[in-house]
Short mmCIF file of the C-alpha atoms (twelve columns), coordinates in Angstrom:
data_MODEL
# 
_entry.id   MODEL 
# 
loop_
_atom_site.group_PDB 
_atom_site.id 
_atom_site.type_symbol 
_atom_site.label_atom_id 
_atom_site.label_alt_id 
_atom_site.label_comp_id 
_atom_site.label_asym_id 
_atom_site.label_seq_id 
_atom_site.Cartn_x 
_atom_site.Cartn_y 
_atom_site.Cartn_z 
_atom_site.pdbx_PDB_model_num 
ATOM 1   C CA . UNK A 1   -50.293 -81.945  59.592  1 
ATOM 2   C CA . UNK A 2   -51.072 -81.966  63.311  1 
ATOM 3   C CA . UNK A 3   -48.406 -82.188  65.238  1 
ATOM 4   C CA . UNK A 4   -48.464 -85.710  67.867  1 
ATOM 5   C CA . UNK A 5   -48.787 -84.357  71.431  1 
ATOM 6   C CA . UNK A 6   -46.306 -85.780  74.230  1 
ATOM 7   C CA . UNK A 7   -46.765 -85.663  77.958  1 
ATOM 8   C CA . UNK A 8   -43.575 -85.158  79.540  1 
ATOM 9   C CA . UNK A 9   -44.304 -85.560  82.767  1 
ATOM 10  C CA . UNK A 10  -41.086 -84.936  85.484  1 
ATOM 11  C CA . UNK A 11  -40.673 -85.097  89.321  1 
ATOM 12  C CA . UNK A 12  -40.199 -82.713  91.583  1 
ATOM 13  C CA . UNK A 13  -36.971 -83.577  93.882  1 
ATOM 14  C CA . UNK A 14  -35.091 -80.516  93.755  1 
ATOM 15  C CA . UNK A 15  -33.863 -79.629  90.083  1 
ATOM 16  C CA . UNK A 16  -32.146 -82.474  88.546  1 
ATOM 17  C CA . UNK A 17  -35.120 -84.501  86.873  1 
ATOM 18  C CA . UNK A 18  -36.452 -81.511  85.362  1 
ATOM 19  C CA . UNK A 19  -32.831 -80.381  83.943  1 
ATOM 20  C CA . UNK A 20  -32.418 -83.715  82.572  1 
ATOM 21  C CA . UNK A 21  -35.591 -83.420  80.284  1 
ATOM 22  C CA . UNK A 22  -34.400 -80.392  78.985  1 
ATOM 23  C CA . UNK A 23  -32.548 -81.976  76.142  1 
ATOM 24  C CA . UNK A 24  -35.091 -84.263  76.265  1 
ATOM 25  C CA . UNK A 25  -38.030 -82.108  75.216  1 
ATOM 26  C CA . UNK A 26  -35.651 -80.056  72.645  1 
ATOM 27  C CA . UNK A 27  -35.510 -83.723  71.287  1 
ATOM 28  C CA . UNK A 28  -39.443 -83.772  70.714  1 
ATOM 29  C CA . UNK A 29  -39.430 -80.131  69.264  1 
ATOM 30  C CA . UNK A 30  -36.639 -81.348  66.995  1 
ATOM 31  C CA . UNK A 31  -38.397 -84.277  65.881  1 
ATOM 32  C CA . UNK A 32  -41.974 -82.415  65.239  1 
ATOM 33  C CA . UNK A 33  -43.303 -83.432  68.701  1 
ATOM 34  C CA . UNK A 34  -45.576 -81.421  70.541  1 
ATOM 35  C CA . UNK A 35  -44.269 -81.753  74.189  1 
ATOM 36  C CA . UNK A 36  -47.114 -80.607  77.288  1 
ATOM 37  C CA . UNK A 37  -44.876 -80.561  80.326  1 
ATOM 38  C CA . UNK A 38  -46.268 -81.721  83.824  1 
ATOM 39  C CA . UNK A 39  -44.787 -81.054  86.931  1 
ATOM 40  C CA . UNK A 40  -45.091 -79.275  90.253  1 
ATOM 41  C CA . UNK A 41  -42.903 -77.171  92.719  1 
ATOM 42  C CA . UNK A 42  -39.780 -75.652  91.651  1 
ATOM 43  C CA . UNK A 43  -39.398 -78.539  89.073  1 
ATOM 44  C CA . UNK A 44  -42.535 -76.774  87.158  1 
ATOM 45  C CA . UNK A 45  -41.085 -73.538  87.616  1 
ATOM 46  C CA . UNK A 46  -37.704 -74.211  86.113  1 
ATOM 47  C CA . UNK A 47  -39.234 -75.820  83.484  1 
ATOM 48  C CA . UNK A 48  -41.802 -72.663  82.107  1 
ATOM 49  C CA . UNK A 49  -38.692 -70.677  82.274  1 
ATOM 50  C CA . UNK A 50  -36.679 -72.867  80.140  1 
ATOM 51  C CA . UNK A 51  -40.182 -73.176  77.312  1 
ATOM 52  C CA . UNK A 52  -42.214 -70.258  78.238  1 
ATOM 53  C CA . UNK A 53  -44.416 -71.042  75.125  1 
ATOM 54  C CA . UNK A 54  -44.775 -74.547  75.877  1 
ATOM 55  C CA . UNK A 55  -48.166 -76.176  77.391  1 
ATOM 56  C CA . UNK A 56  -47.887 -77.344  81.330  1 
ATOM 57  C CA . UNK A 57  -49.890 -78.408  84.019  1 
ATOM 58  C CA . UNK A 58  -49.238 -78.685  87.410  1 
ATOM 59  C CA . UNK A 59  -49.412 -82.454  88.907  1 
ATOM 60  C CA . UNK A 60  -50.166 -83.760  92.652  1 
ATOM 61  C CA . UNK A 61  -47.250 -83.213  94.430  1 
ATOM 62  C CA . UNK A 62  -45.222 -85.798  96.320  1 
ATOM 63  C CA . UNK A 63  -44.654 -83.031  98.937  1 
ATOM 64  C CA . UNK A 64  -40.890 -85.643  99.785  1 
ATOM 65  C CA . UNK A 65  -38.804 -83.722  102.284 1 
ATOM 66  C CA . UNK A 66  -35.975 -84.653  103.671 1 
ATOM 67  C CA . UNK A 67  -36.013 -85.624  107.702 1 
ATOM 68  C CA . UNK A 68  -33.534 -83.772  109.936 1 
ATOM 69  C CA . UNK A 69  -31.501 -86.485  110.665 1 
ATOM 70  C CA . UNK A 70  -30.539 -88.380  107.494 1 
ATOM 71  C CA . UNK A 71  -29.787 -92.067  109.208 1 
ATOM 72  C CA . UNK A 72  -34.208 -91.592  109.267 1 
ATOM 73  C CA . UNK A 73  -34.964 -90.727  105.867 1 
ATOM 74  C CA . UNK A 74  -35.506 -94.067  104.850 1 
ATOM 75  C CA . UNK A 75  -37.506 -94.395  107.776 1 
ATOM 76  C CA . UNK A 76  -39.863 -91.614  107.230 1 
ATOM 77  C CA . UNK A 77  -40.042 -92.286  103.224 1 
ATOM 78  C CA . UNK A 78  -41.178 -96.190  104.526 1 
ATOM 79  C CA . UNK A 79  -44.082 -94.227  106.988 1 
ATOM 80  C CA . UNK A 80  -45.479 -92.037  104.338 1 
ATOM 81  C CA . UNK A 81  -45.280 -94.900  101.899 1 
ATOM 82  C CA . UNK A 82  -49.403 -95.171  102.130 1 
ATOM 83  C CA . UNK A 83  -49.799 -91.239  101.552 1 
ATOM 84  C CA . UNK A 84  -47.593 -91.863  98.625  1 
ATOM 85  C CA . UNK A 85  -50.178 -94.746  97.231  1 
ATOM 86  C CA . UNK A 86  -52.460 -91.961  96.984  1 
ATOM 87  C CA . UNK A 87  -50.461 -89.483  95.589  1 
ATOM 88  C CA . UNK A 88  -49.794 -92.350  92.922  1 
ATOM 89  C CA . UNK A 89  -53.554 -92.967  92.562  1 
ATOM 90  C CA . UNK A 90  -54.081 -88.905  92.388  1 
ATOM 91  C CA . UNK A 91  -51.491 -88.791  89.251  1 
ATOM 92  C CA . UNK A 92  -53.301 -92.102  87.209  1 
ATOM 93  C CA . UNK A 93  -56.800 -89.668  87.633  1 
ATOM 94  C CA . UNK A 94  -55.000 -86.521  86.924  1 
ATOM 95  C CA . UNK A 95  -53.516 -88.341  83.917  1 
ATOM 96  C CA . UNK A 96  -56.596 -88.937  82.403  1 
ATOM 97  C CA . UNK A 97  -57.936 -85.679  82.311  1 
ATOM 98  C CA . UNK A 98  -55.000 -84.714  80.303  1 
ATOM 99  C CA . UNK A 99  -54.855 -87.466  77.965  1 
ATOM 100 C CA . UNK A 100 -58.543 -86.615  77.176  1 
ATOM 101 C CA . UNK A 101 -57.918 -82.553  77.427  1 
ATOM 102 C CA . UNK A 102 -55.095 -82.570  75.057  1 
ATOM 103 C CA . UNK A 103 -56.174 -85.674  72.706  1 
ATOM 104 C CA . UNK A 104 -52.239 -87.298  73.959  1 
ATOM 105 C CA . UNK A 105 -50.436 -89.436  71.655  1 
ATOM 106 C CA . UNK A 106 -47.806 -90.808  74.146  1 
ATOM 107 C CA . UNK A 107 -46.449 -90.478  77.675  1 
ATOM 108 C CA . UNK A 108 -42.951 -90.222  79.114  1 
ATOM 109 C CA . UNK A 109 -42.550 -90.339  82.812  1 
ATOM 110 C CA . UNK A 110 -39.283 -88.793  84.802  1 
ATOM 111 C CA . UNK A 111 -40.150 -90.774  87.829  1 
ATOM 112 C CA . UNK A 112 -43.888 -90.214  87.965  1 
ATOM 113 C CA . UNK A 113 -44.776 -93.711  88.856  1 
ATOM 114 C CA . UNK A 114 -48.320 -92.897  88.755  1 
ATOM 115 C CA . UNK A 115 -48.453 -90.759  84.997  1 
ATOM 116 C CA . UNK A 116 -49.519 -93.603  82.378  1 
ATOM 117 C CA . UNK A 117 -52.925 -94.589  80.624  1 
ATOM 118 C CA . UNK A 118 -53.127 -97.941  79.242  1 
ATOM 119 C CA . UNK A 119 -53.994 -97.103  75.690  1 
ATOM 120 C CA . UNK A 120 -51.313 -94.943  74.982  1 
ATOM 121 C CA . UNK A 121 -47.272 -95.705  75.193  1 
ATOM 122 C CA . UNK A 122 -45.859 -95.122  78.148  1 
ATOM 123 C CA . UNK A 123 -42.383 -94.476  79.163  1 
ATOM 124 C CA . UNK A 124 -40.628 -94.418  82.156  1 
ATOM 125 C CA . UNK A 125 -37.140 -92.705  82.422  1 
ATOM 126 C CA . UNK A 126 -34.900 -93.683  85.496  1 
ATOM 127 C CA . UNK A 127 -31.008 -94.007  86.258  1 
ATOM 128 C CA . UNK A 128 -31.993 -96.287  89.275  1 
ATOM 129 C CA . UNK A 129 -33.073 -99.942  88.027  1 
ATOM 130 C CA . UNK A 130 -31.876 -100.846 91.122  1 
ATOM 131 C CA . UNK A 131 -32.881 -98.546  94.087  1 
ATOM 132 C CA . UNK A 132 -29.784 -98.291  97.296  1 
ATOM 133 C CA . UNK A 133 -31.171 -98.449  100.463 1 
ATOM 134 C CA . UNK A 134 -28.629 -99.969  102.835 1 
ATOM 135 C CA . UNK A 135 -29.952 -103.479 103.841 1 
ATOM 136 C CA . UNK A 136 -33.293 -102.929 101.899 1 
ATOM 137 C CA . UNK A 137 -31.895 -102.516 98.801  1 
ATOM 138 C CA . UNK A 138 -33.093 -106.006 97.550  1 
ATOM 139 C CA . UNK A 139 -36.833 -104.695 98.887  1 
ATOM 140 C CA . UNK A 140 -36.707 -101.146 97.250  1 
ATOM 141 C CA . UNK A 141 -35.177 -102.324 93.585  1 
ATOM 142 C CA . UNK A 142 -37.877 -105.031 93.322  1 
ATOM 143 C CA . UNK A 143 -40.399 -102.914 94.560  1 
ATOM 144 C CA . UNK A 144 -39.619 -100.033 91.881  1 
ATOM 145 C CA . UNK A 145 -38.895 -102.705 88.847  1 
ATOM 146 C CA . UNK A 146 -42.233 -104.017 89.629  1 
ATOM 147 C CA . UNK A 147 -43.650 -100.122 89.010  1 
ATOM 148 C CA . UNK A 148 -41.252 -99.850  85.742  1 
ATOM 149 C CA . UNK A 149 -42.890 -103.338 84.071  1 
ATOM 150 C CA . UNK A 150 -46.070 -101.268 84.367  1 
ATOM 151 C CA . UNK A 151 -44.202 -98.994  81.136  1 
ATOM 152 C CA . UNK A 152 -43.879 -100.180 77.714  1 
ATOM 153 C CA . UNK A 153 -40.639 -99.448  77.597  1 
ATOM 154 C CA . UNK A 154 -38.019 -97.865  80.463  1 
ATOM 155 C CA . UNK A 155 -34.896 -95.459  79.294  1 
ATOM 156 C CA . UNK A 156 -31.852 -95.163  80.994  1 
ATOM 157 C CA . UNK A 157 -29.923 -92.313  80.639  1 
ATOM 158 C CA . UNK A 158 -26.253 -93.662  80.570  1 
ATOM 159 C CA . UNK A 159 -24.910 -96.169  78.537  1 
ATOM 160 C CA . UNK A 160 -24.863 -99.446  78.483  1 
ATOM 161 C CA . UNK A 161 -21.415 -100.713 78.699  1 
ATOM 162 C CA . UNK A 162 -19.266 -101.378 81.655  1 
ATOM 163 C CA . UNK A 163 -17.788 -97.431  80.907  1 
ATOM 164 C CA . UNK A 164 -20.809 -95.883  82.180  1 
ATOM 165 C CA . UNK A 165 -21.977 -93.222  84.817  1 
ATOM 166 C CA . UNK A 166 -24.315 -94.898  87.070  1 
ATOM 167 C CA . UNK A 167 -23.030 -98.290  88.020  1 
ATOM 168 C CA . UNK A 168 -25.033 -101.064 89.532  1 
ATOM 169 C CA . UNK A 169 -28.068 -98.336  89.956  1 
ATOM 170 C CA . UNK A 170 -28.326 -98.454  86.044  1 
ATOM 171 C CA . UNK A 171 -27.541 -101.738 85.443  1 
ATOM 172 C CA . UNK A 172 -28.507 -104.610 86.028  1 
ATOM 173 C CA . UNK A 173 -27.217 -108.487 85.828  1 
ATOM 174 C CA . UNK A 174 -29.612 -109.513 82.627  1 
ATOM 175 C CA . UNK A 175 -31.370 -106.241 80.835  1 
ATOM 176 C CA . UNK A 176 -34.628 -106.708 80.231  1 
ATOM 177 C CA . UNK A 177 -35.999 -105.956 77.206  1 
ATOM 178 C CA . UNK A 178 -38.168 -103.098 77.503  1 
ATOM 179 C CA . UNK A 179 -34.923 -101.187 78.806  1 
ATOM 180 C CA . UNK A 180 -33.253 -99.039  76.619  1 
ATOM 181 C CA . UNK A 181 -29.805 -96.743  77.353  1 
ATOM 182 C CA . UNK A 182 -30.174 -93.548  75.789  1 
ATOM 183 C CA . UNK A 183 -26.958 -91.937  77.048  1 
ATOM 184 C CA . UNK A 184 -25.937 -89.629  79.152  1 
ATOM 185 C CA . UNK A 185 -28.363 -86.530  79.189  1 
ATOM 186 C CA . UNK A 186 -27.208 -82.782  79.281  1 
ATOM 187 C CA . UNK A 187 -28.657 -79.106  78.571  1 
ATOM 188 C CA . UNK A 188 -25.170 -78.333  78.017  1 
ATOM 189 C CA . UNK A 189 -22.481 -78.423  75.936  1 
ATOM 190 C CA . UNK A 190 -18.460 -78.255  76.407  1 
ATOM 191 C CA . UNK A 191 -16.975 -74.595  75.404  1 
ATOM 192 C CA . UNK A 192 -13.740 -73.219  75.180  1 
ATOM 193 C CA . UNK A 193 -14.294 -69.814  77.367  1 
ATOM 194 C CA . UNK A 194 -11.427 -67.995  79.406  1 
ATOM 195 C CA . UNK A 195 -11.496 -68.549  83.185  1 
ATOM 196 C CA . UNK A 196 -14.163 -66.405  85.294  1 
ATOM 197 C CA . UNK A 197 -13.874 -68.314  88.229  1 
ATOM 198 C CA . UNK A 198 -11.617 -70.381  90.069  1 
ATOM 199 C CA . UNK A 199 -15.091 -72.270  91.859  1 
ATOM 200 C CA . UNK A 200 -18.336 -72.693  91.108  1 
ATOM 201 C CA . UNK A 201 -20.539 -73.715  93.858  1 
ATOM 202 C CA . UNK A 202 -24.085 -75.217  92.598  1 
ATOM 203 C CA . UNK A 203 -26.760 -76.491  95.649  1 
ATOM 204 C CA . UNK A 204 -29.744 -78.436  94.672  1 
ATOM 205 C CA . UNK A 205 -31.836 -80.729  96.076  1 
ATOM 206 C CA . UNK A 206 -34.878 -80.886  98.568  1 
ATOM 207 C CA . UNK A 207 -34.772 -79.181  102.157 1 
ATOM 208 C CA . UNK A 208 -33.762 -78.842  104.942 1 
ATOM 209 C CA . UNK A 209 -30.595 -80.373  103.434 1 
ATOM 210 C CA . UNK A 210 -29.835 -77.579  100.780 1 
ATOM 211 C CA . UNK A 211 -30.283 -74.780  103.665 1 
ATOM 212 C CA . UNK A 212 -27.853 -76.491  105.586 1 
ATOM 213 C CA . UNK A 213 -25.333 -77.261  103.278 1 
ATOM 214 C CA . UNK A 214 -25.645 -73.258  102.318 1 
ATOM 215 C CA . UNK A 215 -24.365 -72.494  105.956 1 
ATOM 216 C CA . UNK A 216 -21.075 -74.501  105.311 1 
ATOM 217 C CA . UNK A 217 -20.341 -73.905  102.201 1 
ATOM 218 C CA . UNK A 218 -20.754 -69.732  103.099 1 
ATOM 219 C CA . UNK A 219 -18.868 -70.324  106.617 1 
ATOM 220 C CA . UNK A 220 -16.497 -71.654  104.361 1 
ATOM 221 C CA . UNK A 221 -16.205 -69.058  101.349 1 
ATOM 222 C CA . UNK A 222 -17.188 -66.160  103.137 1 
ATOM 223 C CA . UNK A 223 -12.940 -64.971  103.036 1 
ATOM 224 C CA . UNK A 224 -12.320 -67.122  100.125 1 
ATOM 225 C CA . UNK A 225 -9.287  -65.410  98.221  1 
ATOM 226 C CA . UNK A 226 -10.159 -66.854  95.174  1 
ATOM 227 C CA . UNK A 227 -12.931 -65.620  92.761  1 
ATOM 228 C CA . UNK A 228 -16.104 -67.830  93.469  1 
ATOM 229 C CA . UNK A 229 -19.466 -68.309  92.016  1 
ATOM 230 C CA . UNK A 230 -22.453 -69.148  94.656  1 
ATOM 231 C CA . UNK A 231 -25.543 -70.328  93.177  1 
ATOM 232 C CA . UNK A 232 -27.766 -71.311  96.167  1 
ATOM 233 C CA . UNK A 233 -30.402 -73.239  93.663  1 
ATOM 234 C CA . UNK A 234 -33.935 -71.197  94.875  1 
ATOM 235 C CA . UNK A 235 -36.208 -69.495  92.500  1 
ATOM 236 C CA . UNK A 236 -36.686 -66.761  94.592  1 
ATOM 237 C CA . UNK A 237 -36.039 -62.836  93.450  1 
ATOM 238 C CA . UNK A 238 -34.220 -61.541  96.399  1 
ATOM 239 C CA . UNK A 239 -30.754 -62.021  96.452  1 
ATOM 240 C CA . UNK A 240 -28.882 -63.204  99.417  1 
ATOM 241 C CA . UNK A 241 -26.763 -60.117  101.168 1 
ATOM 242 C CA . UNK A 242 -23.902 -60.742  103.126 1 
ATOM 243 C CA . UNK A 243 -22.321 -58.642  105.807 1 
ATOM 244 C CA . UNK A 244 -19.000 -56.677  104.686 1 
ATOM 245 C CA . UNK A 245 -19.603 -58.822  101.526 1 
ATOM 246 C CA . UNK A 246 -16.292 -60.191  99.619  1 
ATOM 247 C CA . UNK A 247 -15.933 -59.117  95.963  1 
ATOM 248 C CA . UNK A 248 -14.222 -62.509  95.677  1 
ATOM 249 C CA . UNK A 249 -17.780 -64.645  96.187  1 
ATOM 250 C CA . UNK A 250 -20.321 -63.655  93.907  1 
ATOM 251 C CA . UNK A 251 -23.569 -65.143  95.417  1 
ATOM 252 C CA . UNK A 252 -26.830 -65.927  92.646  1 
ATOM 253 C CA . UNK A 253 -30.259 -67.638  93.350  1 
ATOM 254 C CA . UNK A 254 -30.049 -69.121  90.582  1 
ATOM 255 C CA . UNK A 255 -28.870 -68.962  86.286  1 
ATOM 256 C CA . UNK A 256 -30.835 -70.672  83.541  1 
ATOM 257 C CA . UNK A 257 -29.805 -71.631  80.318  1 
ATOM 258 C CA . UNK A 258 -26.644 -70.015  78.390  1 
ATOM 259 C CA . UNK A 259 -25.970 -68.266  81.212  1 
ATOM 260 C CA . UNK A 260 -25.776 -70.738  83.572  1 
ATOM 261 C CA . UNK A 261 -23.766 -72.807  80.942  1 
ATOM 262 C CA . UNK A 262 -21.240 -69.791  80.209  1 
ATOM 263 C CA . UNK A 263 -20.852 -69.562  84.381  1 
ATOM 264 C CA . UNK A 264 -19.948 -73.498  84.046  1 
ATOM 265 C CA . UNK A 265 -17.807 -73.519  80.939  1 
ATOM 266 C CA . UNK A 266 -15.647 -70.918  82.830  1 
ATOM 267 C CA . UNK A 267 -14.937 -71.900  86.086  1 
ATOM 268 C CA . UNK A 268 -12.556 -74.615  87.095  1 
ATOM 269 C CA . UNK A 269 -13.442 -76.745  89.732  1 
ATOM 270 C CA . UNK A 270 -17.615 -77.359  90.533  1 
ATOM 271 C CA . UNK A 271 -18.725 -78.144  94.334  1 
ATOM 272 C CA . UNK A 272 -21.986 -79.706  94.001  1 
ATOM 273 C CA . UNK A 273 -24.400 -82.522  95.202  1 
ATOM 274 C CA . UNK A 274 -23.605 -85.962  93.915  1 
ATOM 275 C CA . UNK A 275 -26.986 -86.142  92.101  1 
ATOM 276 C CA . UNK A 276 -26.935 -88.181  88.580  1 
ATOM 277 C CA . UNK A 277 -27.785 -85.283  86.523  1 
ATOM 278 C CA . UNK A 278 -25.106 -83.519  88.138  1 
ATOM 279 C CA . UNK A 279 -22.738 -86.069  87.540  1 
ATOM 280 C CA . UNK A 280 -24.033 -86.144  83.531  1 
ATOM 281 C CA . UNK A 281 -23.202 -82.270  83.423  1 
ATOM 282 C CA . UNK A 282 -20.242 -82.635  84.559  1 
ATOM 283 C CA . UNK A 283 -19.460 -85.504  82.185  1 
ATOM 284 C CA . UNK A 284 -20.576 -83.564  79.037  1 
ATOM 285 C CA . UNK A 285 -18.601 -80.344  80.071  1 
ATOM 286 C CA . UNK A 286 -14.761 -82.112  81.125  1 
ATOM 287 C CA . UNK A 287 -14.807 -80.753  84.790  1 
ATOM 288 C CA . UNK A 288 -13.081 -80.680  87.444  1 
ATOM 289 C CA . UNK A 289 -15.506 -81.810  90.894  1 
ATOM 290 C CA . UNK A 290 -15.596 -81.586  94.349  1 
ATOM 291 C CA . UNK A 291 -18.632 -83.729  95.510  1 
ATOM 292 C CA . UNK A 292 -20.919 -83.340  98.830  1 
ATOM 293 C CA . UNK A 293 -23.209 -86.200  98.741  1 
ATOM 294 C CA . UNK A 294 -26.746 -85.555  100.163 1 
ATOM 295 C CA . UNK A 295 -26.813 -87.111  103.922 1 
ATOM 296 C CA . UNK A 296 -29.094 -89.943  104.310 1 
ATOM 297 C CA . UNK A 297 -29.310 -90.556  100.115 1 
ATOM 298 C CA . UNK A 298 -27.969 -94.530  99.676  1 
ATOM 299 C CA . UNK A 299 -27.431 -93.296  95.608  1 
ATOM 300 C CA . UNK A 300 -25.323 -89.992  95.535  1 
ATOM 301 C CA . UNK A 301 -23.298 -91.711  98.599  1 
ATOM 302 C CA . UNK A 302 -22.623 -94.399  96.411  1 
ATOM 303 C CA . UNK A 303 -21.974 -92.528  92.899  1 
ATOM 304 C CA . UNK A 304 -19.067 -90.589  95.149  1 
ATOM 305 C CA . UNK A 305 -17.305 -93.464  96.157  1 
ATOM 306 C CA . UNK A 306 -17.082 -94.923  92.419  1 
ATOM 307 C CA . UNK A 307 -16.116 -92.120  91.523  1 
ATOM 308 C CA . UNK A 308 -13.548 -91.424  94.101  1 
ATOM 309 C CA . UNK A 309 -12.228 -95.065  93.559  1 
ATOM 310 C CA . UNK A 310 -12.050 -94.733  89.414  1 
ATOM 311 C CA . UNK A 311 -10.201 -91.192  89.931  1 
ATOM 312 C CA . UNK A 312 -12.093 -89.000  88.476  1 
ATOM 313 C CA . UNK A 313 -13.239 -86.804  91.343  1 
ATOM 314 C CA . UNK A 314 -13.473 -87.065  94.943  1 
ATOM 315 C CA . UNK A 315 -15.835 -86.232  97.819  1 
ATOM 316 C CA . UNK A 316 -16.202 -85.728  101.575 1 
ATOM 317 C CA . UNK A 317 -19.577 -85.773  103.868 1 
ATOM 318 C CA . UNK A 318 -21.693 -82.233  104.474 1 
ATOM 319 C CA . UNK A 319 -20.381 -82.041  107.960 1 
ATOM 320 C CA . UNK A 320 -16.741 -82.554  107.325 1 
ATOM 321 C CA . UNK A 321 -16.174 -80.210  104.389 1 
ATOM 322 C CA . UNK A 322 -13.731 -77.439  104.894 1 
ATOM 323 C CA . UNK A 323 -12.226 -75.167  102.148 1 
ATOM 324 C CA . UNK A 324 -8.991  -76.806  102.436 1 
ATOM 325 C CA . UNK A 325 -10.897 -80.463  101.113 1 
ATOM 326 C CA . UNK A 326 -10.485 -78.999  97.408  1 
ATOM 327 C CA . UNK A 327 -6.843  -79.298  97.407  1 
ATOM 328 C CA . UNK A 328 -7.190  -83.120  96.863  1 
ATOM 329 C CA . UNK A 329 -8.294  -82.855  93.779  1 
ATOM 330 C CA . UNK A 330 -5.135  -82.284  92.819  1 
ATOM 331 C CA . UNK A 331 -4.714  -86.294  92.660  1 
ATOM 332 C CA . UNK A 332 -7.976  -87.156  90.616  1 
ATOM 333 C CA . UNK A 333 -8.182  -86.766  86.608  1 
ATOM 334 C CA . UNK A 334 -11.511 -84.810  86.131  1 
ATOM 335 C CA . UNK A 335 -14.527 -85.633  83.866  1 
ATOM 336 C CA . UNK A 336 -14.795 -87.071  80.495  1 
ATOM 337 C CA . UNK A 337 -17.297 -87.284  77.832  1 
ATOM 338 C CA . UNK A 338 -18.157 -90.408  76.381  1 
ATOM 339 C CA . UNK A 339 -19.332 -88.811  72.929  1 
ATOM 340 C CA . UNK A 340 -22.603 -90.438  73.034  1 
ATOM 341 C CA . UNK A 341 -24.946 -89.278  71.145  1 
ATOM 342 C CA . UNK A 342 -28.839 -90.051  72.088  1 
ATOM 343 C CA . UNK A 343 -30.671 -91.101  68.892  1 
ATOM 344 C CA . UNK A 344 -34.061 -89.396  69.397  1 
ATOM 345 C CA . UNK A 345 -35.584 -90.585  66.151  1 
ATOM 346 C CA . UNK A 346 -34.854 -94.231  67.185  1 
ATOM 347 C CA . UNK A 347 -36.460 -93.460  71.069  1 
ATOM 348 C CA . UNK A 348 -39.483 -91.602  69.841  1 
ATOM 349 C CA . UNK A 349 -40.147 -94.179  66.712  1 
ATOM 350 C CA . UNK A 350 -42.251 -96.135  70.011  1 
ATOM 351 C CA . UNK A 351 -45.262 -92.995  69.119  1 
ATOM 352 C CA . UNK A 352 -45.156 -93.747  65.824  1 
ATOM 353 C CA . UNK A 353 -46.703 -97.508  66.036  1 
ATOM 354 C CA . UNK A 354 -50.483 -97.599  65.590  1 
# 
């Protein structure tokens, strides 16, 4: 029997979306799905490393980077808002061609607003029902639920309770009813593995902010005493040299799959972005975290805070971090996992309907 073919289609700002569909498309394979990925950037390139013998196209890309000076990113996202409209338009065309190149029997959309076809089913997969943007939040979570009623149906990955993950971005006051929660999403999984390393230092996320939170965090490191992981988060082949280098910081481009999970299960506190799929791994593997939300970004700014208010880790801003920030987590409890597990068979029963 032929197998039903799945457009997973994911976008590109920095890593997290596409590491979030990891368990995601492991899901469809599971299930007897054929998955054709979709992407562009470093998101596509992550993703034909993890499924190398997987079908994938490369989308019209956003081409979203971050301004210089983060109190103007919402600025500058506002002013290429109309190049945007056609980036949108460029993904519905694209989108066709594929759903008549590959005979599709479904779509799920990571944030593509623009990858759907109206005679197929259509998901779209967010953590932000409700989009921060300082005083324009009420402008930017009515704009974006208008683009999610577009869907047949949206999924949320956290849960739907008031012990949750995202807060107010995933929730809302009344669900509607094309939302489901899937739960939490993870390529990993909790292990019990002796301690490598004391820190683990993970950057993602979109320049110029990732280069510059590399010079800190190095500044800062560069006579750590303490054996440290550095994964700087490009998928680039040369590795980054240091001057009279430090045996005690070990600096990577980047780790995929068990690796990367090993380097995680064994380390014991994580300095990282305050990203949502971040803050899922984290969740799933018990850690210890130090956060560094993104400047400028309304969301991870906000995640930090609830988390530095429930005690379960804390945070500082880019510029302010010094080595010495990590001893407060001394004071906050760590990660937990919920135990959720995402029924797949329930999610993908949606492709099954005539």
């Amino acid at each position: 029997m032929k197998k039903k073919r799945i457009l997973v289609a994911i976008l590109n700002w920095g890593l997290g979306h596409a590491a979030r569909c990891i368990p995601l498309i492991n899901g469809l394979i599971a299930k007897g799905y054929e998955p054709i990925l979709a992407s562009d950037g470093a998101a596509l390139a992550l993703l034909k490393k993890e499924f190398p013998d997987l079908l994938a196209e490369e989308l019209p890309s956003y081409n979203i980077e971050y301004s210089k000076s983060p109190n103007l990113l919402k600025w500058k996202l506002f002013l290429e808002s109309p190049r945007i409209m056609q980036v949108i338009k460029a993904e519905k065309k694209h989108t066709k061609l594929l759903v008549e190149k590959y005979n599709l029997n479904g779509i799920i959309s990571d944030n593509r607003l623009g990858v759907r076809y109206k005679h197929l089913k259509n998901v779209f997969i967010t953590h932000q029902l409700n989009v921060l943007s300082g005083n324009t939040t009420w402008l930017s979570s009515k704009l974006h639920q208008k683009y999610i009623r577009k869907f047949d149906e949206c999924w949320v990955p956290d849960l739907p309770a008031s012990k949750n993950l995202s807060g107010v971005l995933g929730h809302m006051k009344k669900t509607p009813e094309d939302v489901k929660y899937m739960g939490p999403l993870s390529r990993f999984s909790k292990k019990d593995l002796p301690q490598k390393y004391k820190v683990i230092i993970i950057l993602s996320g979109p320049e110029p902010q990732r280069s510059y939170l590399e010079r800190i965090l190095l500044r800062e490191f560069k006579d750590t005493s303490e054996k440290t992981l550095f994964l700087r988060g490009v998928l680039e082949e040369n590795e980054l040299i240091l001057e009279g280098e430090n045996p005690n910081l070990i600096i990577r481009n980047y780790l995929f799959g068990e690796e990367l999970e090993a380097a995680l299960n064994s380390s014991e506190i994580v300095v990282c972005r305050s990203g949502y799929t971040s803050i899922m791994d984290l969740s799933k593997l018990e850690k210890k975290a130090f956060l560094i939300p993104t400047p400028g970004q309304f969301e991870q700014k906000y995640l930090a805070e609830r988390l530095d208010k429930l005690g379960i880790a804390t945070y500082c801003s880019q510029d302010e971090f010094k080595i010495t920030e990590l001893k407060r987590l001394k004071g906050f409890s760590g990660f937990r996992d919920f135990g959720f597990v995402t029924d797949f068979r329930s999610l993908f029963a949606l492709f099954e309907g005539k």
